[in-house]
N, C-alpha and C positions, 0 to 999 in steps of 0.2 A: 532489525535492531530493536524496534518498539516489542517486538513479540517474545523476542531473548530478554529483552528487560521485564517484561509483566512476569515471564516464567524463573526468571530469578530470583523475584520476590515472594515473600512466603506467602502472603495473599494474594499473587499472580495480577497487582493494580498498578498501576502510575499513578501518584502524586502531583494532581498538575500543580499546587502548588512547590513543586521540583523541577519544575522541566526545563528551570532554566539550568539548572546541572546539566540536565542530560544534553540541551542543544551541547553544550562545551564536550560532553561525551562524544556526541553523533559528531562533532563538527557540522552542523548546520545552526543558520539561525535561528533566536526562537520564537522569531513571527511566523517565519515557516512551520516547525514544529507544533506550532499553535493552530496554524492551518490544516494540518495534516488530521490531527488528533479531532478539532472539531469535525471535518469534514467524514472522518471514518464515523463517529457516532451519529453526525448527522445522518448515514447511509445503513445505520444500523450493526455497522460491522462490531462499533464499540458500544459500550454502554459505561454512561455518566453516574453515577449515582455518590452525591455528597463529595464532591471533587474528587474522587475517585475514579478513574479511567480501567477497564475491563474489556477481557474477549469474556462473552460467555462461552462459546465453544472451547475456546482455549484451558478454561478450568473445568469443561465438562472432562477435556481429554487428561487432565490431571488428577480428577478426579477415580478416571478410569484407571488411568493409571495405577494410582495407588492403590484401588481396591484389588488391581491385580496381584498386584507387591503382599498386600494384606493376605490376601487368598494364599496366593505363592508359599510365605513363613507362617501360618496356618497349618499349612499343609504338611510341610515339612519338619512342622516340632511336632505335628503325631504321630509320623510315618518315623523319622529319625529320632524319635524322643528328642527334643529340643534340639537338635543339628542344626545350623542354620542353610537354606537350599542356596544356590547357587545362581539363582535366576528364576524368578517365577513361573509356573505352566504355562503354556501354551504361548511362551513369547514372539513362536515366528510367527502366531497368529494375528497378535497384537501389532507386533511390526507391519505386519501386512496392511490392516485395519487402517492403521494410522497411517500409514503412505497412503493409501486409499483417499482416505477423505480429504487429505494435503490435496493429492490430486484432484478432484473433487475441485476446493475451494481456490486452486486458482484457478480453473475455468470457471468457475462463480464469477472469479476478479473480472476476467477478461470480458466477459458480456459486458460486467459491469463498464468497464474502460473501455469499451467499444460505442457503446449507448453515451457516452459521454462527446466523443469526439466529435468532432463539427466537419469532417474530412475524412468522409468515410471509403476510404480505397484501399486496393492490397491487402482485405481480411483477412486471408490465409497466409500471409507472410508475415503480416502483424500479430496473429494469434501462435503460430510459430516463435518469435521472438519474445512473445511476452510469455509463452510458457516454461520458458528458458530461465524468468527472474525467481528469487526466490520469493517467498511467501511476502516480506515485508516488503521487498524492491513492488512487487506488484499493487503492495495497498500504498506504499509511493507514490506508484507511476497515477495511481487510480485517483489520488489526492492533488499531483502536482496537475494532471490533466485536465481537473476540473480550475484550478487556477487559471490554467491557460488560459481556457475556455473562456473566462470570466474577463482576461484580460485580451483577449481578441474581442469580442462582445463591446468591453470599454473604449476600446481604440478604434472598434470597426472597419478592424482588418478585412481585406477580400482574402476570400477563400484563395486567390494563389498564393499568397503569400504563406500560406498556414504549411507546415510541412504534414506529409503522410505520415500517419502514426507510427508506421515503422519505421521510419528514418528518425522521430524524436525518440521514440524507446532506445535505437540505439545510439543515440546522441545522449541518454540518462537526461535528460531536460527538465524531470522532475527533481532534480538538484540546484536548478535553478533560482534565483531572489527575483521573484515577480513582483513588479511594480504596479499596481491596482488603484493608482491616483487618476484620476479622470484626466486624462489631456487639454492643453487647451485650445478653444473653440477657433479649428480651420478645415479647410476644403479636403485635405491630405490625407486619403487614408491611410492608416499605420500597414508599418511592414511589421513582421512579427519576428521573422528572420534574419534580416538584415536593417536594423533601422538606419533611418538617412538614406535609403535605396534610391535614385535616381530611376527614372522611367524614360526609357532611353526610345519608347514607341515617336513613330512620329502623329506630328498635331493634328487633328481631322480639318478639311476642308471645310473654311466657310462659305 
């Protein structure tokens, strides 16, 4: 969704001071979305400049784009005397190209959201599933993840509690309205999963 919006726009940015539109667009909140967007620039994915939110890759590829387009009706008002062409040169190349590096860049994502997780198990089922998302589901998952994280951390969840990355990927959990208010001061460590979990172990011998 963020990546169809930058490419929408004729200078391929987000307006943060718009986003509260867009949460109402996305249907998410836009604490979340605030979240998101910081966290991708914070990881370099995005870049900030004068409240202005950007892919630079994403306008390097629109870039390309057009020069091809440029090149293309170039080409075709000399050959055809001003005829207009039908599709630029070498477009299955292009297409190629760009699947290419799409591909590419979500196994970028996925180290990225692997290095993130605090529950490192099932890599090849979780890197399976998350190659599955699209481009934007994945800088999501890589945004909501680091949320978690943040709020396991706070709560000082045990690790059983935390689910495997592949079972949240396919739970979509980065949809989620994470709560990142400090809890208050008790023995209990948080469930992440189920809160209010009863621990139904029995009591150790004194």
């Amino acid at each position: 969704m963020i990546l169809e919006t930058m490419a929408e726009n004729s200078d391929g940015t987000i307006n943060r001071g718009l986003i509260g539109g867009l949460s109402l667009g996305y249907n998410i909140p836009i604490s979340q979305l605030k979240d998101i967007l910081d966290f991708l620039v914070q990881i370099d994915l995005f870049v900030e400049e004068q409240g202005l939110i950007f892919s630079p890759k994403m306008n390097e590829h629109k870039e390309y784009k057009k020069s091809l387009q440029d090149a293309g009706k170039a080409g075709a008002d000399k050959r055809w005397k001003n005829r207009e062409a039908n599709s630029p040169p070498n477009g299955k190349e292009k297409k190629r190209k760009e699947k290419k590096d799409i591909s590419k860049d979500i196994y970028v994502h996925f180290e990225t959201f692997w290095n993130i997780c605090p529950k490192k198990i099932k890599k090849t089922d979780t890197e399976k599933k998350f190659l599955s998302l699209s481009i934007d589901e994945s800088l999501a998952a890589i945004a909501g993840m680091e949320l978690y994280k943040k709020y396991w951390e706070i709560n000082k969840t045990e690790i059983r509690y935390i689910p495997a990355p592949v079972v949240w990927i396919n739970q979509k959990r980065w949809l989620d309205e994470v709560d990142l208010t400090p809890p208050k001061q008790n023995n209990t460590p948080a469930n992440a999963l189920t809160p209010g979990k009863k621990d139904y172990s029995l009591p150790s011998k004194q």
